[in-house]
C-alpha positions, -999 to +999 in steps of 0.1 A: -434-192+552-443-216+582-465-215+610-456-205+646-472-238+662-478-240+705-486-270+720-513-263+754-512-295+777-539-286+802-533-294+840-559-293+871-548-277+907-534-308+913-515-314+885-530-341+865-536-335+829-571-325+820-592-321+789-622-295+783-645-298+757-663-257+761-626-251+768-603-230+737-570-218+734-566-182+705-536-173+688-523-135+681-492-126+663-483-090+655-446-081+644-430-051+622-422-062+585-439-090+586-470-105+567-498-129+581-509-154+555-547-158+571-562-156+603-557-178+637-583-201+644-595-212+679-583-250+692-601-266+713-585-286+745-608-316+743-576-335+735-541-340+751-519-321+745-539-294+721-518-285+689-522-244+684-518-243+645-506-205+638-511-188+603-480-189+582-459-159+588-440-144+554-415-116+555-428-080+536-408-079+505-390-045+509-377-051+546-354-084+543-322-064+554-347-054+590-341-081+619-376-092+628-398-103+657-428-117+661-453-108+687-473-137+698-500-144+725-521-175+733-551-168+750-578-193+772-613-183+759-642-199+784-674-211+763-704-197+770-716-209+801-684-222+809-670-222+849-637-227+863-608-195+874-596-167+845-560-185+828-537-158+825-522-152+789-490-171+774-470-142+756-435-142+741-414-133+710-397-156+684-375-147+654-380-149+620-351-156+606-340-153+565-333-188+547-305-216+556-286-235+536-301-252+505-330-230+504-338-196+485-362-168+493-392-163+463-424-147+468-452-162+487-481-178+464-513-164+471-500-136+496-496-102+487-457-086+493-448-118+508-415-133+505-412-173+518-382-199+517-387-227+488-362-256+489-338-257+461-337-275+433-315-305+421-294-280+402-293-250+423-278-245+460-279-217+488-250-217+505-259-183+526-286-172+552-304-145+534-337-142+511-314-143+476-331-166+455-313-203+443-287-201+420-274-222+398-252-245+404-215-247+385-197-284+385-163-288+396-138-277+371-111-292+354-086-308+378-109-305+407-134-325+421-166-323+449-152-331+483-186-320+503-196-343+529-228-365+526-258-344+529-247-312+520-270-284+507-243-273+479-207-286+468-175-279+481-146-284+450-109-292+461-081-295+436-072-330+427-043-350+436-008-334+422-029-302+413-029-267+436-058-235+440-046-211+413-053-173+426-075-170+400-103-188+420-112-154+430-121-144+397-148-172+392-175-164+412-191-190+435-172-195+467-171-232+464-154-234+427-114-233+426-090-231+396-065-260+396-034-258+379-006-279+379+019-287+409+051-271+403+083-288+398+096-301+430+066-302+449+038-322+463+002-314+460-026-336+478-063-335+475-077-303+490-072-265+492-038-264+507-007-251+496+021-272+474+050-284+498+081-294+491+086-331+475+118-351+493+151-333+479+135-301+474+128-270+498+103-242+495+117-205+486+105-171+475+078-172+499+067-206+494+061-200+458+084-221+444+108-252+453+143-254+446+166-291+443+186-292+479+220-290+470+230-318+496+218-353+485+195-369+507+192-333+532+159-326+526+134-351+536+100-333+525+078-302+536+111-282+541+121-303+573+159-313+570+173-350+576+189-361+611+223-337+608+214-309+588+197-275+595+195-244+580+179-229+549+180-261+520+190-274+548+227-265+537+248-267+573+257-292+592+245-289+630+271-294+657+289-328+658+284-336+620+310-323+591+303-325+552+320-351+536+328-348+493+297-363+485+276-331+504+266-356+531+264-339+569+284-373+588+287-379+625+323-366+636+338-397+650+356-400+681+388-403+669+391-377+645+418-360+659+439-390+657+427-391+619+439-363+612+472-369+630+476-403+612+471-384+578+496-356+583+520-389+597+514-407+569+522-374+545+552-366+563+562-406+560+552-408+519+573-377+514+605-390+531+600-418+509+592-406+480+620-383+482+644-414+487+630-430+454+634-398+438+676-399+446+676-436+439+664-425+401+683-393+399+714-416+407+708-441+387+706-413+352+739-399+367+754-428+361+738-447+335+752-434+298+726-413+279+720-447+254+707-467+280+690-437+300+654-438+285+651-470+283+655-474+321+624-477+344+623-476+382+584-474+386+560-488+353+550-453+338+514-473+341+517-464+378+515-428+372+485-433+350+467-456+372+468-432+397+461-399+375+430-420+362+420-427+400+421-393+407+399-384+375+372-408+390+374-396+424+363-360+405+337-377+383+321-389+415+317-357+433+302-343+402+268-339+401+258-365+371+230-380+385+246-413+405+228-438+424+237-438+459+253-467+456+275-459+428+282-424+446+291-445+478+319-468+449+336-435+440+334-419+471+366-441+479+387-431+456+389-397+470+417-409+491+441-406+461+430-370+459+443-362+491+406-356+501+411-338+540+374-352+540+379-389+543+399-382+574+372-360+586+396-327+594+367-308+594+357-323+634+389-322+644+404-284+629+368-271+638+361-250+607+360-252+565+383-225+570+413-243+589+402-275+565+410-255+535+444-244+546+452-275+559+438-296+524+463-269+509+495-278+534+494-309+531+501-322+496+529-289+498+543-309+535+544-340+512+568-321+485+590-306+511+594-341+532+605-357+495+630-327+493+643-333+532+644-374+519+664-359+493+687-343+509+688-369+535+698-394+509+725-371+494+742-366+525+741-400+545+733-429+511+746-415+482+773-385+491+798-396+460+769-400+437+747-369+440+779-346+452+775-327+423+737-320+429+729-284+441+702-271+461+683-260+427+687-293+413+673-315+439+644-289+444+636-294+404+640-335+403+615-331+436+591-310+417+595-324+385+586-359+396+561-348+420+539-321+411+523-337+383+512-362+406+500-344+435+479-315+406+449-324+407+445-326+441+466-295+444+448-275+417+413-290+431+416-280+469+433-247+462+404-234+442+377-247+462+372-217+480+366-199+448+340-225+436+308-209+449+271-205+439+241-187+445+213-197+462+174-187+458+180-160+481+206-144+466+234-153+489+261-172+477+282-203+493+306-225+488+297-252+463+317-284+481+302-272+512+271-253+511+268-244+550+301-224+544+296-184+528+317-167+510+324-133+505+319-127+543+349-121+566+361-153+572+362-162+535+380-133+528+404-144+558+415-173+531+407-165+498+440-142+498+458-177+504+442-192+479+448-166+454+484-166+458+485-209+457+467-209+426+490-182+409+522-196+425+513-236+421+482-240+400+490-218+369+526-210+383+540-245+383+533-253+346+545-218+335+582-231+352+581-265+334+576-249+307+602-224+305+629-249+321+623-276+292+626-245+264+656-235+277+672-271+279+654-283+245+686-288+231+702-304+260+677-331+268+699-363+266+725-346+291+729-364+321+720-338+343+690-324+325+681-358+327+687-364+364+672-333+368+642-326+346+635-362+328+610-373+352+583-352+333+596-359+290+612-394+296+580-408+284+577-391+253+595-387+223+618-358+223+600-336+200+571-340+219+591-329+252+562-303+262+536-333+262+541-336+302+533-298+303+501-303+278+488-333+299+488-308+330+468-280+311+444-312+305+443-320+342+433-283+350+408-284+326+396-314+345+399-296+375+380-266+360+349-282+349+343-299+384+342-260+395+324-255+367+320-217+356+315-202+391+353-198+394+358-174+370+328-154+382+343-155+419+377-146+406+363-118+392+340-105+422+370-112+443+394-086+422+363-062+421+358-065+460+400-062+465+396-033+444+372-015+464+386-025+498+360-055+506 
């Protein structure tokens, strides 16, 4: 639909510009598919420079998919009578070209079978180079909103702000529409086309389709990166140098964490020789007090015992996932240390492994009951041979256990079925839940878990089924001295017919136990027998 237009600046032999008045300058055009709308007039060069005004040049309707040329030719044409040399011919070829941006292809006015470029309306757009005529133009949709720069021919919709292109977009029709929907949980969705990514504390799965909550606090820092000492997928491990703590944190190893963990099995061995002193002291003291006088005798406050049990309750609550602050986790992170927590010493740096960890977290409240026992016997022998010559081996090992174990079970109970306290992740593997870097049902778990079976048969569930069965049998001896000396440390508190409320209070601290583990134990317990049985 437009003209072909030459400009002719006329030049002498030497080179200055020149005008002629008898002097004119032709136009031809010629080219397939094409359509002239009129003929080419003459122009004169009696001015400088001469405008060459072509005829408008439309495309033949019928041939818009042919690539097209046009011919042209600008020709000098002497006036009659005119002098001066012959000009040779300008000739060349341009291209006609189909319509840009913002403009749609109609029919010429006035020109038969022509087809011309008219600008689009306010409420159309041409966002293609073709002859297609102006189409209608579609606002932004719900949830989205027109991001095209200034001066664009058409609009250009991007999802909002905490919104993110739904696959339907496809299905809409115009290339620059999208379907918005809303960001899914655990993700972050800026203004544009792009893809969700995952918010702080979440970390993309399935493909990128969906976000899952990190399972260690303050891992994930955002766009599935991990936070300075953790790696992996969720960012679940811990890289080299760091060890998970009980809160799921990835800590620096510090440099003494050997000696930590040589202080802590000290300080065991030490509180076990002690304890098993005090333990003599009492079992003396009930030889040799008469039976009227023997309940009404105390050594420690039985508040001690609670105070304790109660710390170690809290220390649970805290590594529960209930929400805390960081702050509040950081308050009952401390109490962890009456738990026997191998964590706050950091074993994990200095025994290299969660594997070793675990044996050891098992070892060392069981090295705590057999130093009390050696105190024991240390005391019958060298501080109280007249008093305690009477007491056997199986004596001594019952006032040790019977004055100890309840103490030292829920730490016991707790670290022996860690191992068996897994969960599955997004991908369908599964880890362990207190430290998801580790897997389980791979070799190295299986390496333990046999250990761990047997503790928690033998002390977890194995140790209440012996209290139990020692007081029936002695329910009708409970006042004798020696069933005193050697099982009172666990009914002395009670009334006698509620002797077994020692027994009950344990079966509460396993439930305890239990629900920190939630309901993945059972299901590993039962995977485990299945894989034993098949030779996993």
């Amino acid at each position: 639909g437009q003209s072909l237009t030459a400009e002719i600046v006329g030049r002498d032999g030497a080179g200055r510009n020149v005008t002629y008045v008898n002097v004119a300058v032709t136009a031809e055009f010629a080219g397939d598919g094409l359509v002239l709308g009129g003929d080419a007039e003459n122009t004169n060069l009696a001015s400088h420079p001469a405008i060459v005004r072509g005829v408008p040049l439309f495309v033949q309707a019928g041939s818009e998919a042919t690539p097209r040329g046009v011919d042209w030719t600008y020709a000098v044409v002497q006036a009659s009578g005119g002098s001066g040399a012959r000009v040779r011919s300008a000739t060349g070829t341009s291209q006609v070209v189909a319509c840009g941006d913002g403009w749609g292809g109609g029919s010429a006015a006035g020109v038969e079978d022509a087809l011309t470029c008219e600008a689009c309306a306010a409420n159309e757009y041409s966002a293609e180079r073709s002859f297609a005529a102006c189409r209608d133009l579609v606002p932004c949709g719900a949830n989205s909103v027109d991001a095209a720069t200034p001066g664009s021919f058409f609009p250009y919709c991007v999802c909002g702000a905490g919104f993110t292109m739904d696959p339907s977009s496809s299905a809409l029709g115009e290339s620059y529409l999208v379907a918005c929907g809303p960001c899914p949980e655990g993700a972050v969705c800026a203004l544009g086309r792009g893809p969700p990514v995952a918010a702080p504390g979440f970390f993309a799965v399935g493909n990128a389709t969906g976000f899952a909550r990190c399972r260690r606090p303050e891992a994930c820092a955002g766009a599935s990166r991990c936070t300075r000492g953790h790696t992996g997928f969720m960012c679940n491990e811990c890289v080299d140098g760091f060890y998970s703590d009980s809160s799921l944190r990835c800590r620096k190893c510090p440099g003494v964490s050997v000696g930590l963990m040589a202080g802590a099995v000290t300080a065991a061995v030490v509180a076990g020789l002690m304890a098993g002193l005090g333990v003599g002291l009492m079992i003396k003291r009930r030889l040799t007090t008469g039976k009227e006088n023997v309940l009404r005798q105390r050594l420690v406050p039985p508040s001690a015992s609670m105070v304790l049990v109660a710390l170690q309750v809290l220390a649970l609550l805290g590594e529960a996932q209930l929400g805390w602050t960081a702050r509040s986790r950081a308050v009952l992170s401390w109490f962890t240390i009456f738990n026997v927590d191998a964590n706050v010493f950091a074993s994990e740096c200095a025994l290299t492994s969660f594997h070793a960890k675990y044996v050891a977290s098992v070892c060392v409240p069981l090295l705590a009951l057999g130093m009390a026992l050696l105190g024991l016997a240390i005391g019958r022998v060298a501080i109280w041979r007249a008093q305690l010559a009477t007491l056997g081996v199986g004596a001594m090992v019952d006032g040790v256990l019977f004055s100890f174990a309840p103490l030292l079970y829920i730490p016991v109970a707790r670290a022996a079925l860690v191992i068996f306290d897994c969960a599955q992740l997004p991908d369908g593997e599964w880890v362990v839940d207190s430290d998801p870097g580790v897997a389980c049902f791979d070799g190295r778990w299986w390496q333990v878990a046999p250990f761990g079976m047997v503790f928690v048969c033998v002390y977890v569930f194995g140790v209440p089924g012996y209290f139990v069965a020692a007081l029936a049998r002695q329910r009708q001896n409970l006042l004798v001295t020696e069933t005193l000396a050697r099982y009172g440390a666990l009914y002395r508190l009670y009334r006698l017919p509620y002797y077994w409320t020692g027994v009950a209070e344990l079966g509460k601290r396993l439930a305890i136990v239990l629900a920190g583990v939630r309901d993945a134990t059972s299901m590993v317990l039962d995977r485990s027998a299945r894989g034993a049985h098949f030779g996993v």
